[in-house]
GUMI-468567 format. One record per residue (C-alpha): residue in three letters; x negated, y, z negated. Coordinates in nm, 4 decimals, decimal comma. Layout:
<node rest="ALA" u="X" v="Y" w="Z"/>
...
# end
This chain:
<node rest="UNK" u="-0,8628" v="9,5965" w="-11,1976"/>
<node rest="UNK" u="-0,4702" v="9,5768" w="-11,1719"/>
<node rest="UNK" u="-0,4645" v="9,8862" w="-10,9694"/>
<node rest="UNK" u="-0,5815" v="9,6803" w="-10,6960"/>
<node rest="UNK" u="-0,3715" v="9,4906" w="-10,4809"/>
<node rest="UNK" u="-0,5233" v="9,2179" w="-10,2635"/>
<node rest="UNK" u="-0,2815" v="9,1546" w="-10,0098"/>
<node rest="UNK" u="-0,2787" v="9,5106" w="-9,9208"/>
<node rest="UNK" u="-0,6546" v="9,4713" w="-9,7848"/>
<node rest="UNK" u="-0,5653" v="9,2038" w="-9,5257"/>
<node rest="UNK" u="-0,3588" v="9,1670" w="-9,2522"/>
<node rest="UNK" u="-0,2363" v="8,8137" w="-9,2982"/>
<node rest="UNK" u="-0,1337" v="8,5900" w="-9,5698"/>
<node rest="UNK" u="-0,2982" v="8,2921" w="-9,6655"/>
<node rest="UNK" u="-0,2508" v="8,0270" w="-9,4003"/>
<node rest="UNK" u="0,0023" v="8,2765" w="-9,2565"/>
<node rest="UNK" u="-0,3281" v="8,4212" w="-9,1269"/>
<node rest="UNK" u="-0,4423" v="8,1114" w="-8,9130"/>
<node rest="UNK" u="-0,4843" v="8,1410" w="-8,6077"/>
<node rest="UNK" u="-0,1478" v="8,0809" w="-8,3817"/>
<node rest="UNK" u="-0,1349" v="7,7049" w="-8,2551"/>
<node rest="UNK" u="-0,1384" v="7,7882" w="-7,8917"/>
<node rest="UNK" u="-0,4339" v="8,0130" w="-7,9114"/>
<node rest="UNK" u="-0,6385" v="7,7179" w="-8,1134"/>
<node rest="UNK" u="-0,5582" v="7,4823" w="-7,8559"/>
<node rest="UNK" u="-0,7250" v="7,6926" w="-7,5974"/>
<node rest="UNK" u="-1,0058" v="7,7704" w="-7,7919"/>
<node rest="UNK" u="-1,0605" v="7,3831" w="-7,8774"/>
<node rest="UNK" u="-0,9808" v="7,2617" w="-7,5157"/>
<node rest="UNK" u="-1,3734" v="7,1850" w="-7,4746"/>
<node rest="UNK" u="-1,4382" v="7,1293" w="-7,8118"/>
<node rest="UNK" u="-1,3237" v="6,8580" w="-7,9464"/>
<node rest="UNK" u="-1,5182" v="6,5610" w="-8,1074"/>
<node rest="UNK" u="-1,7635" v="6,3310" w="-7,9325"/>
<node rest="UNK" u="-1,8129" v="6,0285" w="-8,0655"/>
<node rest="UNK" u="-2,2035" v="6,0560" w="-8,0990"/>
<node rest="UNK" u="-2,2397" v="5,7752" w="-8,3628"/>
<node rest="UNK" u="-2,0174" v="5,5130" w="-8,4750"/>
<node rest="UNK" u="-2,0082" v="5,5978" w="-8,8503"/>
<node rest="UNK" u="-1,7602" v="5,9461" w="-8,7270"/>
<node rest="UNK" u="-1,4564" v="5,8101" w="-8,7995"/>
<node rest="UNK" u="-1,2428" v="6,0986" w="-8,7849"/>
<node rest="UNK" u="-1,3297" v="6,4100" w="-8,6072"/>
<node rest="UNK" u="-1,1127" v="6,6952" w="-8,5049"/>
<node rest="UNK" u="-0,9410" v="6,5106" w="-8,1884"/>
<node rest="UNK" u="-0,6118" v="6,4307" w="-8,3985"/>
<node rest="UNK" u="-0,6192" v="6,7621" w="-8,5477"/>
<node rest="UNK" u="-0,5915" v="6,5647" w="-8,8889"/>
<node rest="UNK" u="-0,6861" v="6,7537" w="-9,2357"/>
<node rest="UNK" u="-1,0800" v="6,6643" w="-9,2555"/>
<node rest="UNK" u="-1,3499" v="6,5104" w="-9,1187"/>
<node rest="UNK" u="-1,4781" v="6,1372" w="-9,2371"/>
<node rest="UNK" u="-1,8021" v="5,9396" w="-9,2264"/>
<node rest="UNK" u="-1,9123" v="5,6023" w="-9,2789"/>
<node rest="UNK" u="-2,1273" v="5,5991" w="-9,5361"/>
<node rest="UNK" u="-2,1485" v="5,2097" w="-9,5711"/>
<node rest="UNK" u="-2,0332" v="4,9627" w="-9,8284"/>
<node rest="UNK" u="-1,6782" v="5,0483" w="-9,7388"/>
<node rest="UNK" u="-1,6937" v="5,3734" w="-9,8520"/>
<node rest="UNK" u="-1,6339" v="5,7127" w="-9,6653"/>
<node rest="UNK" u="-1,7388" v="6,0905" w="-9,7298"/>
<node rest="UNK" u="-1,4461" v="6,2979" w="-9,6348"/>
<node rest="UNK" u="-1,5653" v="6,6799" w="-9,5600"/>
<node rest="UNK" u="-1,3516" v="6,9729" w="-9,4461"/>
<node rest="UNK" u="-1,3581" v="7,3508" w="-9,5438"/>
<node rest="UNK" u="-1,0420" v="7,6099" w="-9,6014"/>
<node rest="UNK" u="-1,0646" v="7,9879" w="-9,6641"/>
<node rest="UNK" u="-0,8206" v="8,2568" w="-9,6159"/>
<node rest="UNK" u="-0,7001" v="8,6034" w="-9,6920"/>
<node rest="UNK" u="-0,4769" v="8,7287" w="-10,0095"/>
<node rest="UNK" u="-0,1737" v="8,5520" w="-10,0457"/>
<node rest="UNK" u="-0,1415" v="8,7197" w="-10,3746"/>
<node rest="UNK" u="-0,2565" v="9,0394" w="-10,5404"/>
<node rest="UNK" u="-0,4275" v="8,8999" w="-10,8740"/>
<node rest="UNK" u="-0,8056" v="8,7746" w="-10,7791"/>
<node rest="UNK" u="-0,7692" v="8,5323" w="-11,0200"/>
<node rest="UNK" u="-0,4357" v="8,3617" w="-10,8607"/>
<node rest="UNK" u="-0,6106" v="8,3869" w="-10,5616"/>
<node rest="UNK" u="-0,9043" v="8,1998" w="-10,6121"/>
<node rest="UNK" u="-0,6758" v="7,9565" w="-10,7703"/>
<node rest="UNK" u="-0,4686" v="7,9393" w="-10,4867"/>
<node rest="UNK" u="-0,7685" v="7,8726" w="-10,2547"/>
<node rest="UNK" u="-0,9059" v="7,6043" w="-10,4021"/>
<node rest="UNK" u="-0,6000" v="7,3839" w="-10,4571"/>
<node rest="UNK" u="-0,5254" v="7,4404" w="-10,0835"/>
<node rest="UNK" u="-0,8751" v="7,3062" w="-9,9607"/>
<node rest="UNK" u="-0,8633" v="7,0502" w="-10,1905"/>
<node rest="UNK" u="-0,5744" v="6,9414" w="-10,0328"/>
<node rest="UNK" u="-0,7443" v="6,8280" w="-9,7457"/>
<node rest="UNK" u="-0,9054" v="6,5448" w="-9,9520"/>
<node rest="UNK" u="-0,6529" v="6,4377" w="-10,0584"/>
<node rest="UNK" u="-0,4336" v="6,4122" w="-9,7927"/>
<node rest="UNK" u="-0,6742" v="6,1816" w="-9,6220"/>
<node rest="UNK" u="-0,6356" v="5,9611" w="-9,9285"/>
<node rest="UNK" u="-0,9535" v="6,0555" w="-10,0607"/>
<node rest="UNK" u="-1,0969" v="6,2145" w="-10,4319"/>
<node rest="UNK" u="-1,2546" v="6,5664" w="-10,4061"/>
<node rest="UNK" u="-1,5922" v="6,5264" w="-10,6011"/>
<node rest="UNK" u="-1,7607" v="6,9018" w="-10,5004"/>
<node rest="UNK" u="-1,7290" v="7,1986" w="-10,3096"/>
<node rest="UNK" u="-1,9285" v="7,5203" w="-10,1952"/>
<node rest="UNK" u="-1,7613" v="7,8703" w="-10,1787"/>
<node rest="UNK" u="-1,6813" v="8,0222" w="-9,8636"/>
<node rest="UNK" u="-1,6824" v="8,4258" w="-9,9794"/>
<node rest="UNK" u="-1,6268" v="8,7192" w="-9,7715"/>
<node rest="UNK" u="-1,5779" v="9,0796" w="-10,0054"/>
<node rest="UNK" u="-1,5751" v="9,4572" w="-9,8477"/>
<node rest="UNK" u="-1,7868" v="9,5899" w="-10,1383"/>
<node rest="UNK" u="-1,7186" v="9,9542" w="-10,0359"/>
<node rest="UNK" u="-1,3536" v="9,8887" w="-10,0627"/>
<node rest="UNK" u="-1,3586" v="9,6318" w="-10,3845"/>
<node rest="UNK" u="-1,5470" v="9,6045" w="-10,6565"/>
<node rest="UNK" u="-1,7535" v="9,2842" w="-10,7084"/>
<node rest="UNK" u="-1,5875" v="9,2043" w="-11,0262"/>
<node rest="UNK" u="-1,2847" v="9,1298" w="-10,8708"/>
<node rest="UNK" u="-1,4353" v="8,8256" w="-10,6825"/>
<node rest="UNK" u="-1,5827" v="8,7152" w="-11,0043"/>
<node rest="UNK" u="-1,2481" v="8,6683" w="-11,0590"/>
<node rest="UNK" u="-1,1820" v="8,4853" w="-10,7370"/>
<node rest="UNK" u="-1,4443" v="8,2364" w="-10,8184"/>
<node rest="UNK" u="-1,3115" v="8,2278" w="-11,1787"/>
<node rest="UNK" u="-0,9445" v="8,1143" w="-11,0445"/>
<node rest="UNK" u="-1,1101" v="7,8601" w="-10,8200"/>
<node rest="UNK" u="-1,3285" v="7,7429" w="-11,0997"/>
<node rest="UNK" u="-1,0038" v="7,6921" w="-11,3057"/>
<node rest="UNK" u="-0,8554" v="7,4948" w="-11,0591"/>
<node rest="UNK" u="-1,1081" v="7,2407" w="-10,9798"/>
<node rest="UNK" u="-1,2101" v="7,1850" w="-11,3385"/>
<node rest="UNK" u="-0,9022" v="7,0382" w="-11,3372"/>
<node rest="UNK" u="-0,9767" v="6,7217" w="-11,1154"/>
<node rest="UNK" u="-1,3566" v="6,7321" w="-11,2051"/>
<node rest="UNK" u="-1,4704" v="6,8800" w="-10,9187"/>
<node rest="UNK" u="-1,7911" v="7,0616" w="-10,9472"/>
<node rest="UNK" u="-1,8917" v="7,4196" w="-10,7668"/>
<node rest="UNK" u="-2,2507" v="7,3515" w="-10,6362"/>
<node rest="UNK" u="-2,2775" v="7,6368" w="-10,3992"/>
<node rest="UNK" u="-2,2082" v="7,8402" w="-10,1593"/>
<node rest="UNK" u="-2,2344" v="8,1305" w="-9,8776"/>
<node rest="UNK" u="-2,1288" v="8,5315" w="-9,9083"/>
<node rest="UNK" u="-2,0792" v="8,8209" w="-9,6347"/>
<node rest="UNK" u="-1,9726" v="9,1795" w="-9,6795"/>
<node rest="UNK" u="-1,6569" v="9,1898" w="-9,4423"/>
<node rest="UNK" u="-1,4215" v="9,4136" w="-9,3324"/>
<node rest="UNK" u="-1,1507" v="9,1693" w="-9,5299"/>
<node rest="UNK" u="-1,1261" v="8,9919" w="-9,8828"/>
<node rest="UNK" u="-1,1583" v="8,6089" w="-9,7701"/>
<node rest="UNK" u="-1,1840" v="8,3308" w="-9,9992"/>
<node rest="UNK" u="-1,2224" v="7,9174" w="-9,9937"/>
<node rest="UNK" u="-1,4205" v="7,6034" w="-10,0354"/>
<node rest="UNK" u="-1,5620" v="7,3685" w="-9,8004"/>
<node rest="UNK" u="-1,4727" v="7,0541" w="-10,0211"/>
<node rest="UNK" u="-1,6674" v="6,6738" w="-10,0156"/>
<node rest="UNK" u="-1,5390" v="6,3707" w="-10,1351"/>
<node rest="UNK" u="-1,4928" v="6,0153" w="-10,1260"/>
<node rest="UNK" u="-1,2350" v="5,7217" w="-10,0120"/>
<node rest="UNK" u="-1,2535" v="5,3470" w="-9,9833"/>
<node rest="UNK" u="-1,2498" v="5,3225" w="-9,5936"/>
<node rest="UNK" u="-0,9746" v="5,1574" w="-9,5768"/>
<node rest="UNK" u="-0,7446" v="5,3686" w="-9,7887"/>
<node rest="UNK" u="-0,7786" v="5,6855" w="-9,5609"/>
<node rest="UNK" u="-0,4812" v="5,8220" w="-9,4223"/>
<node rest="UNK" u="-0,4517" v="5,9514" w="-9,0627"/>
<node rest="UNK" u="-0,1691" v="6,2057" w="-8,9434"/>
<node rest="UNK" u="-0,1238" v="5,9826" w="-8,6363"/>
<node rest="UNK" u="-0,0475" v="5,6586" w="-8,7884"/>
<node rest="UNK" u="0,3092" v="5,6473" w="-8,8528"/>
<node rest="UNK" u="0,5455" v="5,3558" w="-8,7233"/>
<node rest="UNK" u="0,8852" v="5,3415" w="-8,6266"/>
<node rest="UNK" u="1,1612" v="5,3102" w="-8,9149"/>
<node rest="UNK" u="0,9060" v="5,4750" w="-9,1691"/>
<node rest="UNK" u="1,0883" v="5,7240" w="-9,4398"/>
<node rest="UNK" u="0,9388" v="6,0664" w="-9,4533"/>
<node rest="UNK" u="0,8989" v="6,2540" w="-9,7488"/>
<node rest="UNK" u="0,7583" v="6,5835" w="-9,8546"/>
<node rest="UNK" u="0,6398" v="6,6829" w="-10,2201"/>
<node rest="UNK" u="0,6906" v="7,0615" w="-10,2168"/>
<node rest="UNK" u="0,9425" v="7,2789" w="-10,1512"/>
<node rest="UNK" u="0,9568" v="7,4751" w="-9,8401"/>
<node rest="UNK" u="0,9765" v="7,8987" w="-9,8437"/>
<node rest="UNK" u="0,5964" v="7,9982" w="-9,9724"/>
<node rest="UNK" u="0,5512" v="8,1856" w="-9,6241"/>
<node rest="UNK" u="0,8580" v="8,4003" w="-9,7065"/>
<node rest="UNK" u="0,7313" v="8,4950" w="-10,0280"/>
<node rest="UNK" u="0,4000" v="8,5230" w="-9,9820"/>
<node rest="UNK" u="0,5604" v="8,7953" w="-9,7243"/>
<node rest="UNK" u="0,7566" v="8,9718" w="-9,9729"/>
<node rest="UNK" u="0,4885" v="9,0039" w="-10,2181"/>
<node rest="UNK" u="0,2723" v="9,1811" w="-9,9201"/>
<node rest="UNK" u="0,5893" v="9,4150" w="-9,8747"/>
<node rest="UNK" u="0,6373" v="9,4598" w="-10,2909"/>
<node rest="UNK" u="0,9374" v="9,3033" w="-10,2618"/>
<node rest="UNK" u="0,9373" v="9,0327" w="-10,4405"/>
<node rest="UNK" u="1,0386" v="8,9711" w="-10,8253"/>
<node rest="UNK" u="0,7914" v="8,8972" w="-11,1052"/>
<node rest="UNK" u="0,9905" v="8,5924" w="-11,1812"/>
<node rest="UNK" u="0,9546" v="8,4618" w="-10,8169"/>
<node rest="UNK" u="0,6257" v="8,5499" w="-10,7842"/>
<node rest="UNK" u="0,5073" v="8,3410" w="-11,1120"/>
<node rest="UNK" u="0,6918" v="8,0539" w="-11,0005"/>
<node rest="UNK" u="0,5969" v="8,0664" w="-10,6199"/>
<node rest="UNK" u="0,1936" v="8,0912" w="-10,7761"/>
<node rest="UNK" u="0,2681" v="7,8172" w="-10,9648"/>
<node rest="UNK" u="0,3503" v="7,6101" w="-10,6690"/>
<node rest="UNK" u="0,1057" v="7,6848" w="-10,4534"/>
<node rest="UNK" u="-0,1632" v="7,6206" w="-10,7524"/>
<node rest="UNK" u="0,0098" v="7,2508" w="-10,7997"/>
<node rest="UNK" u="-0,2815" v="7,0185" w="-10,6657"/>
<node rest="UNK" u="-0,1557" v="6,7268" w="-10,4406"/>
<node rest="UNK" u="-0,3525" v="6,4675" w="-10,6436"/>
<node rest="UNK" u="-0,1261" v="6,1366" w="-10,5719"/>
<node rest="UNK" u="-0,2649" v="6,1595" w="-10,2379"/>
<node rest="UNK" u="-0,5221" v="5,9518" w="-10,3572"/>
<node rest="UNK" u="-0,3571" v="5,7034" w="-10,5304"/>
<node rest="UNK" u="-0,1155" v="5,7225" w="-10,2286"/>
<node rest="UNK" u="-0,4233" v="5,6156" w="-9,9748"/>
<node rest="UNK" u="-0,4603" v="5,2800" w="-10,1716"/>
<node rest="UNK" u="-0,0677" v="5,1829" w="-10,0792"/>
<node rest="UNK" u="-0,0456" v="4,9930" w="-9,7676"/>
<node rest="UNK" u="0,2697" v="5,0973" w="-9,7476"/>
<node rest="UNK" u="0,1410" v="5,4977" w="-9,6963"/>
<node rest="UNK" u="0,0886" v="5,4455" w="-9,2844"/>
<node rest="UNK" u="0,0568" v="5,8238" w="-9,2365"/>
<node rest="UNK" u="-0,0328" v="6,1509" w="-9,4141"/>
<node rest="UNK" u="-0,0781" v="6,4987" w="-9,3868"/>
<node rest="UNK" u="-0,0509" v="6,8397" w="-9,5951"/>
<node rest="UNK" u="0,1653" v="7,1404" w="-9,5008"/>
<node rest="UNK" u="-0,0074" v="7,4382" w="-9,4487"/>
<node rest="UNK" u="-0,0341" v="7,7221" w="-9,1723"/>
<node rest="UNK" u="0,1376" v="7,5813" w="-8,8687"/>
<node rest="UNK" u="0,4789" v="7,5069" w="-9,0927"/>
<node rest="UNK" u="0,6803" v="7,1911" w="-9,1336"/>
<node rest="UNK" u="0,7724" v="7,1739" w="-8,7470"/>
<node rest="UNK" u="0,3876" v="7,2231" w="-8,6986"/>
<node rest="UNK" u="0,2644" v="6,9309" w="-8,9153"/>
<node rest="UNK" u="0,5447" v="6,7059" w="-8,8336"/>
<node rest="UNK" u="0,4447" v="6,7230" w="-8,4742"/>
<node rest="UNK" u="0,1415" v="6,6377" w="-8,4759"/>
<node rest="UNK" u="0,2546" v="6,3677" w="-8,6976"/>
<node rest="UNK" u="0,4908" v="6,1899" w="-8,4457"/>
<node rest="UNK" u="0,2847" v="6,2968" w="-8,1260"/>
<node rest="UNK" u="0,0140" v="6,1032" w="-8,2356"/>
<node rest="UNK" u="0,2149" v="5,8667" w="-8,3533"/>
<node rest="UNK" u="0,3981" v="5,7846" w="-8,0096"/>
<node rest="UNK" u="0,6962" v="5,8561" w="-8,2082"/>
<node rest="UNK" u="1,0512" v="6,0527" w="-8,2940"/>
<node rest="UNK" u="1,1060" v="6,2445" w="-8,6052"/>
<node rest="UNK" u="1,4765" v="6,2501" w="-8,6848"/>
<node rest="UNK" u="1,4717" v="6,5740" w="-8,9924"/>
<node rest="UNK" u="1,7634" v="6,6154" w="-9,2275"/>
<node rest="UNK" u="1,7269" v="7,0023" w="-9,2455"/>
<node rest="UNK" u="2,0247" v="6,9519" w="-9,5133"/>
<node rest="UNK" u="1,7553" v="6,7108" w="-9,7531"/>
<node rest="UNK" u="1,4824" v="6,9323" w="-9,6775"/>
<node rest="UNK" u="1,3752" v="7,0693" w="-10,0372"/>
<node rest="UNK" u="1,3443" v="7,4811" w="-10,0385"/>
<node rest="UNK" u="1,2177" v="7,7213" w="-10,3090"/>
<node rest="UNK" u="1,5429" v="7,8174" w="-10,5032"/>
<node rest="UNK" u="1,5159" v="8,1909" w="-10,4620"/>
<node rest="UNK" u="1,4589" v="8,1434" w="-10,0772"/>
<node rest="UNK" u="1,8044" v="8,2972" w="-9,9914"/>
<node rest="UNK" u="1,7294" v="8,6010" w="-10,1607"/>
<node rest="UNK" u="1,4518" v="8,6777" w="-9,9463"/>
<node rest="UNK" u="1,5594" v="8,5745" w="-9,6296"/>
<node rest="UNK" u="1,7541" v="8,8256" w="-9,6543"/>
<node rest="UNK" u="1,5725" v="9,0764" w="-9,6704"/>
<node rest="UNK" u="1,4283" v="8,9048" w="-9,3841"/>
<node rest="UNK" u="1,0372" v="8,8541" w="-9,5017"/>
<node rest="UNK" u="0,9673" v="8,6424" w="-9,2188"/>
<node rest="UNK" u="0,5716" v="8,6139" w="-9,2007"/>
<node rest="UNK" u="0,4488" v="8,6961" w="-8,8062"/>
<node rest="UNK" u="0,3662" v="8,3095" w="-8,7464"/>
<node rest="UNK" u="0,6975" v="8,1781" w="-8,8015"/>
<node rest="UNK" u="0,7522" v="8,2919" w="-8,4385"/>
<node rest="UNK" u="0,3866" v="8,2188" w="-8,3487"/>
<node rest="UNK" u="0,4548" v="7,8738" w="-8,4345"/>
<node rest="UNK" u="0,7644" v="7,8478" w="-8,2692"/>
<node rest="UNK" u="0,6421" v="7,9526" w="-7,9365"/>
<node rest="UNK" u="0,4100" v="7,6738" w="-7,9672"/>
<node rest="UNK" u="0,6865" v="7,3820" w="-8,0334"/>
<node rest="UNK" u="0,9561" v="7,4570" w="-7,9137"/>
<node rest="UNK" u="0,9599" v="7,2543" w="-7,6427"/>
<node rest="UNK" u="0,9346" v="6,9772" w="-7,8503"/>
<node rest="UNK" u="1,2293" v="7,0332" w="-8,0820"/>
<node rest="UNK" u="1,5739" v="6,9707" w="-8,0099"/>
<node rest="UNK" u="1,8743" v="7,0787" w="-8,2621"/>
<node rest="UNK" u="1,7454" v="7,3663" w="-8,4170"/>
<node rest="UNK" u="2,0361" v="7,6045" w="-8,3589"/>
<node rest="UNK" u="2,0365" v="7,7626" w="-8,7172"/>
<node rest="UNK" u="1,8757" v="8,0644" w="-8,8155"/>
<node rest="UNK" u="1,7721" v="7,9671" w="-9,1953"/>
<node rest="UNK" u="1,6642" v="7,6233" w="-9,0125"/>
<node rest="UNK" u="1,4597" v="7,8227" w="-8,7514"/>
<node rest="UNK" u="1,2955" v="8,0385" w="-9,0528"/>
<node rest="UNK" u="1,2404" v="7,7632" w="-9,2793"/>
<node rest="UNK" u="1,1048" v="7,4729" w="-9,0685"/>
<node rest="UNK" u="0,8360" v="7,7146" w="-8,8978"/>
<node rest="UNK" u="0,7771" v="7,8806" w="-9,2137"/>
<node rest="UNK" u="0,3663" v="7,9083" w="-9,2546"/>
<node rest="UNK" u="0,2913" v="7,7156" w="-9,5740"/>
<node rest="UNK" u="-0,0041" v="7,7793" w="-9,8721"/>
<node rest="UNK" u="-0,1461" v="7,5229" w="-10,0458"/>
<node rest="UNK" u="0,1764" v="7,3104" w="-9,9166"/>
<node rest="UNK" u="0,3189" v="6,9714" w="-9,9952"/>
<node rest="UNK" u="0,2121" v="6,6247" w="-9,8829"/>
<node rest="UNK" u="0,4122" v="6,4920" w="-9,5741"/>
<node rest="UNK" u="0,4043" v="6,1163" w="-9,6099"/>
<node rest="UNK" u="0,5286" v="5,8607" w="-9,3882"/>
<node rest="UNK" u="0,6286" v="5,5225" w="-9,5886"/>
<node rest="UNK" u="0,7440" v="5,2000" w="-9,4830"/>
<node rest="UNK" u="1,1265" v="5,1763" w="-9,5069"/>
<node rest="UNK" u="1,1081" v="4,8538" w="-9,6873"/>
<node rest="UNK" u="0,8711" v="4,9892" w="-9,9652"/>
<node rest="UNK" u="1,1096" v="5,3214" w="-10,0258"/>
<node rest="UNK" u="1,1451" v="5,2139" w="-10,3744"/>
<node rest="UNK" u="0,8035" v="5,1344" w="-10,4493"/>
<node rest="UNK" u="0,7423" v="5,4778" w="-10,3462"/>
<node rest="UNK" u="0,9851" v="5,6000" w="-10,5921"/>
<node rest="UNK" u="0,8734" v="5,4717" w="-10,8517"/>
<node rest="UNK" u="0,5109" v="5,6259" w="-10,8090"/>
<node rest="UNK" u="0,6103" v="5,9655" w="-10,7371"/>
<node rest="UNK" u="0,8433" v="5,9244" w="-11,0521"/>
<node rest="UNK" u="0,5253" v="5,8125" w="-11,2463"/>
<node rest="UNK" u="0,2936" v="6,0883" w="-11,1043"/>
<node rest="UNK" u="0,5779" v="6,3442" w="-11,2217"/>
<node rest="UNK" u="0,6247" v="6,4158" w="-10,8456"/>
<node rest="UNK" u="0,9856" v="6,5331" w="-10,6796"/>
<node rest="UNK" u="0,9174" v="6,3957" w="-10,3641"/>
<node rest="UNK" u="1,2193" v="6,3935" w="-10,1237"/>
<node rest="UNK" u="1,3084" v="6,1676" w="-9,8261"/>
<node rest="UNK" u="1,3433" v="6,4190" w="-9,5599"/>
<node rest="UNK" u="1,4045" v="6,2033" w="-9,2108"/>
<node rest="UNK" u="1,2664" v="5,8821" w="-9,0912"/>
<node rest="UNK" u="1,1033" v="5,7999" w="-8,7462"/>
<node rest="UNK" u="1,2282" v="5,6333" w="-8,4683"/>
<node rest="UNK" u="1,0986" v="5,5285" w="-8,1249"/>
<node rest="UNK" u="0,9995" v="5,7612" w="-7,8895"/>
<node rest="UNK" u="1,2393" v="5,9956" w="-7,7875"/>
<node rest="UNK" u="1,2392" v="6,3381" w="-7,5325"/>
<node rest="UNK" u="1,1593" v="6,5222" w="-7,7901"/>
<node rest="UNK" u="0,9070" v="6,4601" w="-8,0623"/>
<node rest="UNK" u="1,1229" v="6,5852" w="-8,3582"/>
<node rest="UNK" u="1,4963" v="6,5668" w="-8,3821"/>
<node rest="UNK" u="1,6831" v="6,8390" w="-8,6647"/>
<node rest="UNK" u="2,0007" v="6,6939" w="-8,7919"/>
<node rest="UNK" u="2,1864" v="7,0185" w="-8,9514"/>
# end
């Protein structure tokens, strides 16, 4: 099975594959949520990480689904790699995953089918961890290898956490490093070290679980994960919603510590510009190349971006400390500005 190479049977990279921000936005221009009953409390107007429903007695169901192609060659890093990415979604919105169905699609002329028993051995793996039970699922033969879970789960109503909620003079902090797209890019191109790889993997198979002990602090106003549209991406939509100015410290933003080497050999996925091009305009200071690469960098199974009251900044500490997480204060926001996100270099 080692002599085959996933991410040379797809044309993207994980949620370097996504569609490109502008393109979505046309294609959801008509289609965005309708509030046809009262217990949809979050549908896809916001653009936030996953659906919720009122389910009564103060609790909600959170629902959302992920999938994507190789972002590594190993089936069984894949598969891991999947899952922790859609689970992500939970808990971003402050919520527990509690199960999930399999999103599969497997060109069986080009692949054998033991290598996505693999797959759904990785993703088993992962959500074992968290207690998170496969129930089902749906399968295609497709052109491409494509992998993920459509993930349910539970939060106290009033511990979810929208991505349009922050206020003015929160800290913002982010729990992984940036620089996954970039090596996701040079593994594609066979570039990349076996060292770097492992640790890269490793990364993108950490699950964000504080978000859910995050979504009972009243002092979390905002949150979101990192994924396909990059840092820029996610922040936007963060302070847009918001009504709001993120001032980034490109200088505290945390980066993957072989990132250097690789930019060099300039492994720049294909959305890095894609995502550019559709936020620009809503950017000032960028004027640095490794900012410009890094920022709009398309993330994998990404960090939590978290927007926390200024006042509560050591609280915060102290919980990321205990949850063994290296979260980093990367900006803070401010009142509305011209432009929705401010880099300090």
């Amino acid at each position: 099975m080692d002599s085959f190479k996933l991410t040379q049977y797809s044309h993207g990279s994980g949620c370097g594959c996504k569609i490109a921000p502008a393109d979505l936005e046309k294609i959801l221009a008509t289609h965005r949520s309708t509030r046809t009953a009262e217990q949809l409390l979050i549908g896809n107007n916001s653009n936030d990480d996953a659906a919720v429903w009122d389910i009564g007695n103060g609790q909600a169901l959170i629902s959302t689904v992920d999938f994507f192609l190789p972002v590594v060659d190993d089936a069984f890093d894949f598969g891991r790699i999947a899952a922790a990415n859609a689970l992500s979604d939970v808990y971003a919105m402050g919520g527990k995953p509690v199960f999930a169905n399999v999103v599969l699609g497997w060109p069986i002329e080009k692949l054998p089918a033991e290598l996505a028993t693999e797959v759904l051995n990785g993703a088993r793996n992962i959500c074992e961890k968290v207690n998170v039970a496969i129930a089902g699922g749906h399968s295609i033969n497709s052109s491409d290898p494509i992998f993920g879970l459509s993930v349910n789960g539970f939060a106290n109503v009033g511990h979810i956490k929208r991505n349009n909620t922050a206020r003015s003079g929160d800290f913002l902090y982010l729990t992984k490093p940036l620089g996954i797209g970039v090596l996701s890019t040079a593994i594609k191109r066979g570039v990349a070290h076996s060292g770097h790889i492992q640790e890269v993997v490793e990364l993108m198979c950490s699950l964000n679980t504080i978000g859910e002990k995050l979504g009972a602090q009243k002092w979390v106003h905002s949150m979101t994960d990192i994924t396909g549209f990059g840092l820029l991406g996610h922040l936007t939509e963060m302070a847009e919603g918001s009504n709001l100015t993120a001032q980034l410290r490109f200088n505290d933003v945390p980066l993957l510590s072989c990132l250097d080497e690789y930019l060099k050999l300039n492994t720049i996925p294909d959305n890095t510009y894609r995502n550019w091009n559709a936020y620009e305009k809503k950017v000032s200071g960028l004027t640095d190349m490794k900012a410009f690469q890094v920022l709009n960098d398309p993330q994998t199974s990404g960090g939590l971006l978290i927007s926390v009251a200024a006042e509560h900044a050591q609280e915060a500490d102290e919980l990321f400390a205990a949850e063994g997480v290296h979260a980093v204060c990367i900006g803070q926001f401010v009142p509305e500005g011209v432009y929705s996100i401010e880099v300090i270099l």
